[in-house]
C-alpha positions as CSV (number, residue, x, y, z in Angstrom):
1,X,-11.6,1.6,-5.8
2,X,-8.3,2.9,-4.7
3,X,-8.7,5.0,-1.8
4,X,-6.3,8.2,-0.5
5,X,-4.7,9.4,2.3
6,X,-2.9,12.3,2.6
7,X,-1.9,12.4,6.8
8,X,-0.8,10.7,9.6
9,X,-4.2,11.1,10.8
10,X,-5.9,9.5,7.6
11,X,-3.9,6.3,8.1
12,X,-4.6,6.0,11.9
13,X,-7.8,7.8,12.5
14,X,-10.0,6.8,9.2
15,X,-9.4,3.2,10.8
16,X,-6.9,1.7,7.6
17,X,-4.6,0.2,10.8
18,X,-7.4,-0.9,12.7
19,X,-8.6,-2.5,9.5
20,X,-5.8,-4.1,8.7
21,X,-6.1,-6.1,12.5
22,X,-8.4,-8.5,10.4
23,X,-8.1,-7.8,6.8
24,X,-4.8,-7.1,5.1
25,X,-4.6,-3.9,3.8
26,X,-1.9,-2.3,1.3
27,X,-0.1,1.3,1.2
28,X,1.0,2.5,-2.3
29,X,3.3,5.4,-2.5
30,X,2.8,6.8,-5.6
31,X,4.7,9.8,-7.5
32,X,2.6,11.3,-9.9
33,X,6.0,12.4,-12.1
34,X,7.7,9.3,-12.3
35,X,6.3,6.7,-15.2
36,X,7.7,3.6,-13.6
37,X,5.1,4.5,-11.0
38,X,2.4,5.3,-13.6
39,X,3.5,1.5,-14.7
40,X,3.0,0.6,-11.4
41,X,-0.3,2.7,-10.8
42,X,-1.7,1.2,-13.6
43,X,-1.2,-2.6,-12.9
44,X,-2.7,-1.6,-9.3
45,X,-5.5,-0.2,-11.1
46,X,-6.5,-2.8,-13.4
47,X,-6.0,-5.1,-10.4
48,X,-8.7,-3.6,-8.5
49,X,-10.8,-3.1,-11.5
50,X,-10.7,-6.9,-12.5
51,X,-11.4,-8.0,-8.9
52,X,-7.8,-9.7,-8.6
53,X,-6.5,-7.2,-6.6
54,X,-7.4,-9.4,-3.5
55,X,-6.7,-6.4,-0.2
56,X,-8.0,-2.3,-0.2
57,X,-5.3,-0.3,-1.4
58,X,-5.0,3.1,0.4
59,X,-2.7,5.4,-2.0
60,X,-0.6,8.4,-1.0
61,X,1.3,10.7,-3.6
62,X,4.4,11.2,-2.1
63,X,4.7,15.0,-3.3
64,X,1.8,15.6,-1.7
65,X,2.4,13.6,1.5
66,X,5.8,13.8,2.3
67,X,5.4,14.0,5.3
68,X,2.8,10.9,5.7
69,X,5.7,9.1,3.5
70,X,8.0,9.8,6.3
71,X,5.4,8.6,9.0
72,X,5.7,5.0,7.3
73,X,9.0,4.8,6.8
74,X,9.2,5.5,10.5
75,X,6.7,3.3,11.6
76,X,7.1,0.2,9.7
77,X,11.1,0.4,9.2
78,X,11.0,0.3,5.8
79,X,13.0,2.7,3.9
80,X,11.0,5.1,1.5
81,X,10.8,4.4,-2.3
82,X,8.5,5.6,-4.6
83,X,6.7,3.8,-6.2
84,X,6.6,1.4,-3.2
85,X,4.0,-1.1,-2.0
86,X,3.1,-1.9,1.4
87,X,1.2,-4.7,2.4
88,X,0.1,-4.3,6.4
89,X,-1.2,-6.8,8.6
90,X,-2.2,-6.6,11.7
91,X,-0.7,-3.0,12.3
92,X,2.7,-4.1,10.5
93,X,4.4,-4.0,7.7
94,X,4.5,-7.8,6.4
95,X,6.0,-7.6,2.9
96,X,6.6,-4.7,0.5
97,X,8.3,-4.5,-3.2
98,X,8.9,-0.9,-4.8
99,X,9.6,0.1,-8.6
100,X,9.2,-2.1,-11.3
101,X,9.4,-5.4,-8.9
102,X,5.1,-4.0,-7.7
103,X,3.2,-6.9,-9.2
104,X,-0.4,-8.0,-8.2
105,X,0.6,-11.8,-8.0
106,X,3.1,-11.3,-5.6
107,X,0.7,-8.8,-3.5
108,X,-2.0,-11.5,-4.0
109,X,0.8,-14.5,-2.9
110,X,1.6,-12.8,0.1
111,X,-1.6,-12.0,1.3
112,X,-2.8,-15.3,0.6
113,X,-0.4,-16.7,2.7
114,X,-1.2,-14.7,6.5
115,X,-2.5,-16.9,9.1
116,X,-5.6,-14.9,8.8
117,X,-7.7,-13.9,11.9
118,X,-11.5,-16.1,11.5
């Protein structure tokens, strides 16, 4: 299940950094207008569904959260795009691919490839 966050305080106080200190975890800035996000929303989606999705995914709809949006671009130095993915280890940004370039393989490949706390 895709889960969402709408604050600054959703991301750091509902634990999704502190998670990510031992499990990867990915941000998906989603805009509910644009259909190359609805592409994108839709292989996230089915990635989760199908259990290849291999990370929680912690969505925010950038109309709604602009101001969350800005929070990440801040904080991880990565400039906003929409749709955008985010994958964040350890409390940073470690790799991250917006429009139609958002693929679960490449999440997966990524991820996969952490030196992974044991």
């Amino acid at each position: 299940m895709m889960k969402t966050i709408e604050t600054t305080e959703d991301l750091n106080s509902n634990s999704v950094l502190e998670q990510s200190v031992m499990t990867p975890v990915v941000l998906f800035k989603h805009s509910s207008t644009c259909p190359i996000s609805a592409r994108a929303y839709s292989k996230i989606s089915k990635g989760i569904e199908d259990g290849s999705l291999k990370a929680d995914v912690y969505m925010l709809i950038v109309q709604r959260s602009r101001e969350l949006s800005n929070y990440i671009e801040e904080k991880f130095g990565i400039q906003h795009e929409s749709p955008q993915v985010i994958a964040v280890y350890n409390k940073e940004a470690v790799w991250n691919a917006s429009h139609n370039s958002i693929d679960v393989e490449a999440i997966n490949e990524t991820l996969k490839n952490l030196p992974l706390h044991v």
